[in-house]
N, C-alpha and C positions, 0 to 999 in steps of 0.2 A: 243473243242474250235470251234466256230463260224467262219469259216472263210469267209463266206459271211460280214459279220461285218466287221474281218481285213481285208478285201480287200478295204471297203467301209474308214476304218479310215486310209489305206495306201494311197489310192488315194487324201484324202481330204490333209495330210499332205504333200502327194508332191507338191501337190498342191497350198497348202500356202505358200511354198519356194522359189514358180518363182514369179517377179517382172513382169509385162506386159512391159516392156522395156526390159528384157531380151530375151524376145521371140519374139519382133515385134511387140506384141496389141498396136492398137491407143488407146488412154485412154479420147482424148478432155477436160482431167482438171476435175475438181470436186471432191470431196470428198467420197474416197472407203469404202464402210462398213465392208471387210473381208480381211484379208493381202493376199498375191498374186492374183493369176489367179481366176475371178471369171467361176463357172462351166461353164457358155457360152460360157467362151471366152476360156477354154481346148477343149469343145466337139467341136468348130469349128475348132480349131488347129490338131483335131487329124481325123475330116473327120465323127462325130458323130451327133446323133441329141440332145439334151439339153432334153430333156424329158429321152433319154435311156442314157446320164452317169449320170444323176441324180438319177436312177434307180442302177447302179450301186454304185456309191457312199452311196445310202442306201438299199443296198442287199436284192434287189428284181429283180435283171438280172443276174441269176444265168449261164446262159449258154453264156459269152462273147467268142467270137471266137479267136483263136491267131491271126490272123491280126487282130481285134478289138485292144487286147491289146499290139500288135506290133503298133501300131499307137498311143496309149496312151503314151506307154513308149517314144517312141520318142516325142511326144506334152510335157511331163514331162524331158524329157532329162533325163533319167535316166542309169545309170552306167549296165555293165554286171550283178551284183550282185542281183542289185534289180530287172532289169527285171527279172531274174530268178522268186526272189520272187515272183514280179506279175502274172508270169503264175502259179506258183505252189501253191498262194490263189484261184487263178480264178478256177483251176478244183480240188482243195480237195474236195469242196462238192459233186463231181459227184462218180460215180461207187460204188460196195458194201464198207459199214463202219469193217473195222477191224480193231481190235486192234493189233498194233505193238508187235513181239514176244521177250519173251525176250534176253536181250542182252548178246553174251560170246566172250570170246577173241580165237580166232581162232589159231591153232598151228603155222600157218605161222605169226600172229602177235606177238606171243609170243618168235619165234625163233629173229624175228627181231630184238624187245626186247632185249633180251640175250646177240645178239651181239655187242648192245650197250653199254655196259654193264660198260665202263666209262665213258657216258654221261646222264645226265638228262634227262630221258625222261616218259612222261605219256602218256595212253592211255586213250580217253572221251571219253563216249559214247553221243548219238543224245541227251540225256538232258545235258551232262556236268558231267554224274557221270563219278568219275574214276573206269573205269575197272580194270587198270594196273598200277604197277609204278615200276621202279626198285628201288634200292635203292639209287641212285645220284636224281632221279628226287624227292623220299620220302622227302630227306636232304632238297632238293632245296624247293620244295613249299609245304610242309607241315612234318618238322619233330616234329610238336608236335602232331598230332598223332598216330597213333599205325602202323608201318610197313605193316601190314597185314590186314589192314581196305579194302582194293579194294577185296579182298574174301571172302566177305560174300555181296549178296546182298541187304541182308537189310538194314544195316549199312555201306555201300559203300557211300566216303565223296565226295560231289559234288562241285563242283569248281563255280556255280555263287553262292553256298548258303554260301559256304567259303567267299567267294570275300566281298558280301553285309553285312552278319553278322558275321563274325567271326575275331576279333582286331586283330589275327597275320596275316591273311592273308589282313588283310588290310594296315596293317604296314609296309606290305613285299614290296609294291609297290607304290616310290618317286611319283609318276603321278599316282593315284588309280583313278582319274574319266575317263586318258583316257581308262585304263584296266576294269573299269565297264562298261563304251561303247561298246567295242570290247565283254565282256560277255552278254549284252542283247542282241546285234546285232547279235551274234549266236545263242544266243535264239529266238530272233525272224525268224531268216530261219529258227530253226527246226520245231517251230512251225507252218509253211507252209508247211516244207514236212510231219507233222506228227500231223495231225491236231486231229486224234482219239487216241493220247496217254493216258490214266488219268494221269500217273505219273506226264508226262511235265504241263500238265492242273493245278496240286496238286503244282509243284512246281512254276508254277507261281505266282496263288493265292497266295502262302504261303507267297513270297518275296516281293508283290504286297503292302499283309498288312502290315508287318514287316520292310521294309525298303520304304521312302518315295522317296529317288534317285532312286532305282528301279521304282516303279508306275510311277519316271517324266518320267524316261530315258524310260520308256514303252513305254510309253504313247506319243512318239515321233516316233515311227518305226523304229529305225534304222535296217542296212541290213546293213553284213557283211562278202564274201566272205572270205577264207583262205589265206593263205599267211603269210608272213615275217612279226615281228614286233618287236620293239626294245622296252626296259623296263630297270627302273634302279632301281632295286631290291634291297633293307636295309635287308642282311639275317644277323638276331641275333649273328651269329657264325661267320660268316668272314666278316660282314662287305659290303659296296655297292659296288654291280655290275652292269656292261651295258649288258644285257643281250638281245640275239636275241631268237626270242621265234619262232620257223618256227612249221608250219603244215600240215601238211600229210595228205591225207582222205585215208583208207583203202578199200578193195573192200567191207568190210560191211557196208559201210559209218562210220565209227569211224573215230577220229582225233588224230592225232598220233603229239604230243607234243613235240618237240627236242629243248632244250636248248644249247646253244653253246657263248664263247665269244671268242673277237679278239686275237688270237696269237700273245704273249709278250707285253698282256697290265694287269695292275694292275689287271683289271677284270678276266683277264683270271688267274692270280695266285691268290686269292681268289678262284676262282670257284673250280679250283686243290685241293686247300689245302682242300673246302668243300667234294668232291667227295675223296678223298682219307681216309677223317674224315669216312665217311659214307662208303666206303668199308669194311674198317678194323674194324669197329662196327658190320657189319653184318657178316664178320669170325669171331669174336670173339663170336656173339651172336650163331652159328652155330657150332661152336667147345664146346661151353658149353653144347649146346643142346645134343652133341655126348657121352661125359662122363657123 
């Protein structure tokens, strides 16, 4: 991936999002040819010259300095999340190109895992495949299919290709555009911290062509830090839940998935009745296996 490019379509987009009355620019009236901040009026707010963010905007100033882009970010008002982003487009192009190794669940994730072991939880790696799932978190967002799909990496099921094509995961989620949000906007960091993937490269393309929400939602930047988020989830078996959906980073950078709902609310006895369904499926499927 180009990320002289996404850097150049990062900045243009924040950029069209501030008003010049947000920020202080005199405007003296007239009619503006481009919605927000035009380039002049950013590179003068962030202390640049209009020849070199123009340069940057179309990725020909590969070497911007972090105070450069600490002074952008602030001219943009941009959040912790995205500044992140912005440094982490600005120097992907630099230093040797390698390809990211691949991905495995480490013992200590996996013990963690274990001791979860009645709560919903999955394990994603930097594209969104599932490495891990236990069996509450299988039930919860994908029991149709196969328990054992996260072990093999070929066919390991990936959670924005679920999300965008695939009707039960889209069914699974009352608010799906703002959970497709939250899935590009993850994609779009990893794609800054891991700009010589092919895989994430292949899966973008792929969701690019195949889903036309995706190409908009692309095609916009969004940036999205970790953290808590609420969902109200229609599973086929029990019925709708409020579902908090928190995330982890592990020290491999994976995102470690924990489902949970409120203590003595509907949702939370629904959740019960599914994670106990999906316990006693997989002893029974385990005792069969034994005779």
């Amino acid at each position: 991936m180009n990320t002289r490019r996404q850097l150049g379509e990062f900045l243009q987009t924040r950029r069209s999002r501030l008003r010049p009355e947000d920020v202080g620019v005199t405007t003296y009236g007239g009619r503006r040819r481009v919605p927000g901040l035009r380039r002049e009026e950013l590179a003068l707010l962030a202390g640049v010259s209009t020849s070199y963010y123009s340069r940057l905007e179309q990725g020909q100033a590969p070497n911007a300095s972090p105070e450069v882009l600490d002074a952008l970010a602030r001219a943009l008002h941009l959040n912790d999340a995205e500044r992140r982003h912005l440094h982490e487009l600005a120097t992907g192009g630099r230093g040797p190109r390698r390809r990211p190794a691949p991905e495995r669940v480490g013992p200590a994730t996996r013990q963690l895992i274990a001791t979860l072991g009645d709560v919903p939880v999955i394990l994603l790696g930097r594209r969104s495949d599932v490495l891990a799932w236990n069996a509450p978190g299988h039930a919860l967002y994908a029991g149709h299919l196969a328990p054992d799909a996260p072990d093999a990496p070929r066919r390991r099921p990936n959670m924005a290709h679920l999300l965008f094509l695939d009707v039960h995961t889209r069914d699974l989620y009352a608010d799906w555009a703002a959970k497709a949000r939250a899935a590009v906007a993850t994609l779009r960091m990893a794609s800054g911290r891991h700009p010589d993937d092919p895989l994430l490269a292949a899966l973008i393309g792929e969701l690019t062509v195949k889903s036309p929400e995706f190409a908009t939602l692309w095609a916009g930047h969004p940036v999205k830090a970790g953290g808590d988020a609420v969902y109200e989830m229609r599973h086929p078996l029990v019925g709708t839940m409020r579902v908090t959906q928190q995330t982890l980073r592990t020290a491999d950078d994976q995102a470690l998935v924990i489902a949970t709902t409120e203590p003595g609310s509907p949702s939370h006895s629904a959740m019960t009745l599914l994670v106990h369904s999906a316990l006693t499926a997989r002893t029974s499927i385990a005792q069969d296996a034994r005779t």
